[in-house]
C-alpha positions as CSV (number, residue, x, y, z in Angstrom):
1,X,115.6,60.3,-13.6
2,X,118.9,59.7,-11.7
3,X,117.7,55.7,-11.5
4,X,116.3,55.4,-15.1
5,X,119.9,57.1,-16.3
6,X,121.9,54.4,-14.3
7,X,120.2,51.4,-15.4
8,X,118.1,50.9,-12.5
9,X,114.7,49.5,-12.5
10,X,112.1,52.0,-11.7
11,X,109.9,51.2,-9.1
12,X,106.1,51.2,-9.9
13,X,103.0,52.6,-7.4
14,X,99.7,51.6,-8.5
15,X,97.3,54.7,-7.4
16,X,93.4,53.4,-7.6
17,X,90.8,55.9,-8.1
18,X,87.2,56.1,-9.1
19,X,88.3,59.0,-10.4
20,X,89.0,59.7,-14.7
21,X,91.7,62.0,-15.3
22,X,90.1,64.4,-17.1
23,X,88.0,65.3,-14.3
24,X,88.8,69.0,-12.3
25,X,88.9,68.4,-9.0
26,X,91.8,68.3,-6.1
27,X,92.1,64.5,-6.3
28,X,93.3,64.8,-10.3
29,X,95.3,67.7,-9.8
30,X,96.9,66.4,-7.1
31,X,98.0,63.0,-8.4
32,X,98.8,64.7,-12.3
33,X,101.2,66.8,-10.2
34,X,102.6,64.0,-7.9
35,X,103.0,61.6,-10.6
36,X,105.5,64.4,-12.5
37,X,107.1,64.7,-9.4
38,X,108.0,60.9,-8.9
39,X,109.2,60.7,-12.6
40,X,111.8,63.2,-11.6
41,X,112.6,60.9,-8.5
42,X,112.6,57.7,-10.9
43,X,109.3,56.1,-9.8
44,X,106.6,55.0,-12.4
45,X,102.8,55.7,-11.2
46,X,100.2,54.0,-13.5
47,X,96.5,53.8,-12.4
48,X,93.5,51.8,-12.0
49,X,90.1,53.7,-12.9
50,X,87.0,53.9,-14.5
51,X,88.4,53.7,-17.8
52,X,89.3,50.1,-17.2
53,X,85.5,49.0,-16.3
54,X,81.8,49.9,-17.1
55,X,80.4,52.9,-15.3
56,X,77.6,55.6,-15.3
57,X,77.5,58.7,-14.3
58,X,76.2,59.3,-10.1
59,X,72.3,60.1,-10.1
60,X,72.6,64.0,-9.7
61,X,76.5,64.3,-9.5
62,X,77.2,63.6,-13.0
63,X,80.8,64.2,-12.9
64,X,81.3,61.3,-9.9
65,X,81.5,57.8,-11.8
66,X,80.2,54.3,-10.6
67,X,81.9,51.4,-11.6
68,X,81.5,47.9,-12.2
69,X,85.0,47.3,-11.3
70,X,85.0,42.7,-12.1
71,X,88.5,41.2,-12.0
72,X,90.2,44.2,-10.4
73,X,92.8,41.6,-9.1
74,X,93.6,41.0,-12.5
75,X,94.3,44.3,-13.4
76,X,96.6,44.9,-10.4
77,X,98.7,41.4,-10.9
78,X,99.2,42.2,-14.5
79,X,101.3,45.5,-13.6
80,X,103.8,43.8,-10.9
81,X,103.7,46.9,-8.5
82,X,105.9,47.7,-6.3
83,X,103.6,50.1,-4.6
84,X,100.0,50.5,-3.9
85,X,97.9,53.2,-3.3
86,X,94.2,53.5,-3.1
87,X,93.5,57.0,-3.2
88,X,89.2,57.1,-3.5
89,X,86.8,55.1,-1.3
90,X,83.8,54.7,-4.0
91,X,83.4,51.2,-5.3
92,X,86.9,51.1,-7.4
93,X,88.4,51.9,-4.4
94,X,86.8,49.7,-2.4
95,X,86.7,46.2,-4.5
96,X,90.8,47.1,-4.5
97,X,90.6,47.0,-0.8
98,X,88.8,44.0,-0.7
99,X,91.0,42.0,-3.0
100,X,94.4,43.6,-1.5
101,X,93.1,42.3,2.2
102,X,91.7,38.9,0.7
103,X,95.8,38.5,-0.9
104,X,97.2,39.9,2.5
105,X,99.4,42.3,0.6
106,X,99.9,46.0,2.6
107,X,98.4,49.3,1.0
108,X,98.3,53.3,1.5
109,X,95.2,55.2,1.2
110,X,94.6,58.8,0.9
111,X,91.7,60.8,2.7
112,X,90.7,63.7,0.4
113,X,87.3,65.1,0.9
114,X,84.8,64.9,3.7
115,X,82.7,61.7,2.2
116,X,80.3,62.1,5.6
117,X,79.7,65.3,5.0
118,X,80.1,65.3,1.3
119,X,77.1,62.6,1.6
120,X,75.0,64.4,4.1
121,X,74.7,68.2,2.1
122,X,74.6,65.4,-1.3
123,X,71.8,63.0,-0.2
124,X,71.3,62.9,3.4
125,X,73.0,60.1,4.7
126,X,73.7,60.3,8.1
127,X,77.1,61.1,9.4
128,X,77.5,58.8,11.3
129,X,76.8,55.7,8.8
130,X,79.4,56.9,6.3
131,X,82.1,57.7,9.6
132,X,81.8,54.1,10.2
133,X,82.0,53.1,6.4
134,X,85.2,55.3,6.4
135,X,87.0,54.0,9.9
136,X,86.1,50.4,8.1
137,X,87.4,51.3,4.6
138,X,90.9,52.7,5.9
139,X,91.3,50.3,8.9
140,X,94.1,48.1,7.2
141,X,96.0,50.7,5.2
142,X,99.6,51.0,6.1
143,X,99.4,54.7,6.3
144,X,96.4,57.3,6.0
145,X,97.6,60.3,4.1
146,X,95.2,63.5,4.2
147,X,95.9,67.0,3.8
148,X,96.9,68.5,6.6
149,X,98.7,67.6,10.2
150,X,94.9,69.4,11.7
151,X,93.3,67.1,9.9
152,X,94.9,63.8,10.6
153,X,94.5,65.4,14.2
154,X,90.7,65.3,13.6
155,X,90.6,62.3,11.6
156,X,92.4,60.2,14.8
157,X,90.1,61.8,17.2
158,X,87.3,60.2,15.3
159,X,89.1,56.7,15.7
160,X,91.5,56.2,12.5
161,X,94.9,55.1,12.7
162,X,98.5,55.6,11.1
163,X,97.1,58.9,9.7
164,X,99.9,61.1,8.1
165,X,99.4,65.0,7.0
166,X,99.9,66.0,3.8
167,X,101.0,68.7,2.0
168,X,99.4,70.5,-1.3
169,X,101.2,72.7,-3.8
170,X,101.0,75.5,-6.6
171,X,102.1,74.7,-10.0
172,X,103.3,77.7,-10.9
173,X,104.8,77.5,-13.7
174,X,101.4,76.9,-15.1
175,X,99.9,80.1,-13.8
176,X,101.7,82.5,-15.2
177,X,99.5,85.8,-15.8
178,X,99.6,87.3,-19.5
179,X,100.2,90.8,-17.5
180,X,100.8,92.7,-15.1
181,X,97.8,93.3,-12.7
182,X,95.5,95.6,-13.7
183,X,93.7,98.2,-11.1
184,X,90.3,98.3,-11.4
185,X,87.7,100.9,-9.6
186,X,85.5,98.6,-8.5
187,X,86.1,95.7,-6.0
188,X,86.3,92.3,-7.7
189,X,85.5,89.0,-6.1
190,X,86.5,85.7,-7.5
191,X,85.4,82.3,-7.0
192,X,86.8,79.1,-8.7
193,X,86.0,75.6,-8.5
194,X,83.4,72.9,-8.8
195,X,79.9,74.1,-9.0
196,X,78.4,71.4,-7.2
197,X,75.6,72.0,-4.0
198,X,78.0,70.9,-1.1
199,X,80.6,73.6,-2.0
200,X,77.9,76.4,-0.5
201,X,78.0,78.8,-3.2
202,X,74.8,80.1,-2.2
203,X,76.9,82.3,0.4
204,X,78.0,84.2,-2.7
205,X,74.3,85.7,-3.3
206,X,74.5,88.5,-0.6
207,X,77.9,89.5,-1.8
208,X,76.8,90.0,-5.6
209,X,75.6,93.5,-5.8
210,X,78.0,95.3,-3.4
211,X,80.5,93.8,-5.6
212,X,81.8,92.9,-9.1
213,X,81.4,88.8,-9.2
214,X,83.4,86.3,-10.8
215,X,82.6,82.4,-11.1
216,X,84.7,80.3,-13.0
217,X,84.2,76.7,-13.1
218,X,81.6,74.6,-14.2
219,X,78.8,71.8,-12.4
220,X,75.7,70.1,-11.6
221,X,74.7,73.1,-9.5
222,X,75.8,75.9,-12.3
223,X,72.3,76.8,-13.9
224,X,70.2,77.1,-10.6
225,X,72.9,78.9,-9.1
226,X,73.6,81.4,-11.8
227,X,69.5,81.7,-11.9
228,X,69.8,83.5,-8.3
229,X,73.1,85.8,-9.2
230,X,72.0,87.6,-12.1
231,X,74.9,90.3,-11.2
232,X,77.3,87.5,-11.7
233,X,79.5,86.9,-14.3
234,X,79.6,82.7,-14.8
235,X,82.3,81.8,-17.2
236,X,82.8,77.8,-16.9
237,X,86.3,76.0,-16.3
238,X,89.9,78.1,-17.1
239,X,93.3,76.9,-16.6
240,X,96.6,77.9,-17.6
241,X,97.3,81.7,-18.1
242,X,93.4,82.6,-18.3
243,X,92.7,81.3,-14.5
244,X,96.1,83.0,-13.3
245,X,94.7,86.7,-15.2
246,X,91.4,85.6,-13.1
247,X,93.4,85.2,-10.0
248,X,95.6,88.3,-10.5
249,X,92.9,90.8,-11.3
250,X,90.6,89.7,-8.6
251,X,90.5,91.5,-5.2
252,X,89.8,89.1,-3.2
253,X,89.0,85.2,-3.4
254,X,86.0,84.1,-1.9
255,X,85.9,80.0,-0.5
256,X,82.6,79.1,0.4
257,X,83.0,75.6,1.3
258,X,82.7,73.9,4.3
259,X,83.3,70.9,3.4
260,X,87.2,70.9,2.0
261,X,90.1,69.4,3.4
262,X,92.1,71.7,1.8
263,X,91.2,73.5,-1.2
264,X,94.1,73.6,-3.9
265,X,92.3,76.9,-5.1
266,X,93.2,78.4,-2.3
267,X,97.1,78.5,-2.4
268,X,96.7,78.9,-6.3
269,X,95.1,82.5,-5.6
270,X,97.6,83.4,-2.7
271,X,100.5,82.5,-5.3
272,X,99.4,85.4,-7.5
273,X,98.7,87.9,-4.3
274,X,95.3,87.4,-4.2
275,X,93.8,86.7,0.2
276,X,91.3,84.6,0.7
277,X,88.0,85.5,2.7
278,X,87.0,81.9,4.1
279,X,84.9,80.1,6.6
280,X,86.6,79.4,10.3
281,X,86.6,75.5,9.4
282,X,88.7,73.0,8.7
283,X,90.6,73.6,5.2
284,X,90.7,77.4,5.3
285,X,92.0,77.5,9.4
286,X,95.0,75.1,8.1
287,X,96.4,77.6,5.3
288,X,95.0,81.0,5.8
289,X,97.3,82.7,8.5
290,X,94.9,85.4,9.5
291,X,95.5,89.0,8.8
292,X,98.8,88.3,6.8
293,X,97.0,86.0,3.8
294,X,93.6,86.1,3.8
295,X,90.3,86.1,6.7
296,X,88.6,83.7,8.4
297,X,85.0,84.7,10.0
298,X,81.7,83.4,10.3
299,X,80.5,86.3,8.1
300,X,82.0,86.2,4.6
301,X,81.7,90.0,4.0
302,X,83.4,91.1,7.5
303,X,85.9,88.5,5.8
304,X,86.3,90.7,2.5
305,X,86.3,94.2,3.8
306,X,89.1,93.1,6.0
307,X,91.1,91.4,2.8
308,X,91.2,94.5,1.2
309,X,93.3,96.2,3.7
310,X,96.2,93.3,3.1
311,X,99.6,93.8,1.3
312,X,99.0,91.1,-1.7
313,X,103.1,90.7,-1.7
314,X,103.2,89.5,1.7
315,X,100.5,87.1,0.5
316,X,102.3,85.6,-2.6
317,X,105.5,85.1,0.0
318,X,103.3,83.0,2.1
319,X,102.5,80.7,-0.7
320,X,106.0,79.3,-1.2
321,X,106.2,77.3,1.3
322,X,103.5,74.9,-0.4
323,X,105.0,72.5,-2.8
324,X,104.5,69.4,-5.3
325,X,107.9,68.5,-4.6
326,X,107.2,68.6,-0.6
327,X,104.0,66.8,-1.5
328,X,105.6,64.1,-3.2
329,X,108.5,63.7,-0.7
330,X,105.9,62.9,1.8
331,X,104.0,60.0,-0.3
332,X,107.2,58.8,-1.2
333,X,108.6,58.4,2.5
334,X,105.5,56.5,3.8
335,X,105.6,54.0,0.6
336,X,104.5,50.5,1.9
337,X,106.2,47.2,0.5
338,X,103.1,44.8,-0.7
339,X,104.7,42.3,1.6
């Protein structure tokens, strides 16, 4: 606010997204929580999306969006950025990326979620169409920012350039538990997060009648799933204080997904002491530090078992190193001028 305070202009990133931002998922919650970060820093973010063109609703993935997205050029002069980023690679995303090359002005990107594979467990496209589509789509951007240093790692091996890792962060002021944890006799296992097919929640089944099982969060997938875990308990999207009492009185947090490139959920349930029993992929492997946080095995319950024996304040210490502010210190360093 230091800029805004002293008369200077604030400077203005454009982020472009085909995604609305009422929608829960790590690509929202990450740019709600950067934007408040570069307000501090005196930098305006405003956004293109599909609230600015007709679109429908993706044939069995209702809450992905498909635009129409005519004129975007238009839309971009009229709000004289300073900055671009384009942070999705669906059609929004990609008509900015044609019109941005077509002007010759320079662009970030972000790389949040494995689209091959996302595509694949979806639809079954093969990988190896949608790596190409991916090199293509983030070939000219100034600088390719995904989540972690591993994963730029495995992103250049697979032939993209100027990739940059990036961090995540917990917003804690937002999860602030309404008490003290409570000790239950029985083992609880929580899962949060989109209920969608790709995020493998069918790995929960086995685990649903040794112990007490959680779901919160709401999707395409919900009703089939919650048809096949009668012992469950399904209770749709939380936030605030109701997801950190989730978080807190769960045992252990169980991530399914092999698909992530991070998982935001993740450090949200180490912040309140909770380890994580995960998958030995990438995601999990870059923020679980094994045996201090959470577990990372092939089998989900060998995971779990071992969770139980961890101190849960050693795992909320290991959760401060991850940050909004570090997050947006990193977008904000690899800024690219238009010209």
């Amino acid at each position: 606010m230091l800029k805004k305070q002293m008369g200077i202009p604030m400077k203005t990133i454009m982020v472009i997204t085909d995604n609305l931002p009422d929608q829960v998922n790590g690509v929202v919650t990450t740019f709600t929580n950067v934007e408040s970060q570069a307000r501090k820093d005196g930098y305006k973010i405003v956004y293109i999306d599909p609230r600015s063109f007709p679109h429908i609703s993706c044939p069995g993935y209702p809450e992905v969006k498909l635009s129409w997205p005519k004129k975007i050029g238009r839309l971009i002069m009229a709000e004289h950025p300073d900055y671009i980023h384009i942070a999705t690679e669906g059609p929004i995303g990609l008509a900015a990326r044609i019109w941005l090359d077509h002007k010759r002005w320079r662009y970030n990107t972000s790389y949040h979620t494995r689209f091959p594979e996302f595509l694949k467990e979806i639809y079954g496209i093969p990988m190896f169409m949608t790596y190409w589509y991916v090199r293509w789509f983030h070939k000219h951007s100034g600088k390719v920012l995904t989540t972690t240093p591993a994963m730029a790692d495995e992103l250049i091996s697979k032939g993209f350039k100027n990739v940059i890792g990036w961090t995540r962060g917990v917003n804690r002021s937002n999860l602030m538990p309404s008490k003290s944890r409570i000790y239950n006799r029985d083992i609880t296992l929580l899962s949060v997060g989109r209920i969608s097919k790709e995020k493998n929640l069918d790995a929960l089944i086995p685990l649903q009648y040794e112990f007490d099982m959680v779901v919160v969060g709401d999707g395409p997938y919900r009703e089939e799933l919650q048809s096949k875990m009668p012992a469950a308990q399904f209770v749709g999207y939380k936030s605030g204080t109701e997801l950190a009492d989730y978080y807190q009185t769960a045992d252990v947090f169980v991530f399914t997904s092999q698909t992530d490139t991070f998982g935001l959920v993740i450090i949200e349930s180490m912040s309140l002491g909770t380890p994580i029993a995960a998958y030995p992929v990438r995601g999990p492997v870059d923020i679980i530090e094994q045996g201090v946080n959470g577990y990372i095995h092939e089998d989900l319950y060998h995971a779990v078992k071992n969770c139980l024996e961890l101190d849960r304040d050693a795992v909320k210490r290991s959760s401060e190193k991850w940050t909004w502010e570090r997050c947006w210190q990193i977008f904000r360093d690899n800024l690219i001028p238009l010209q």
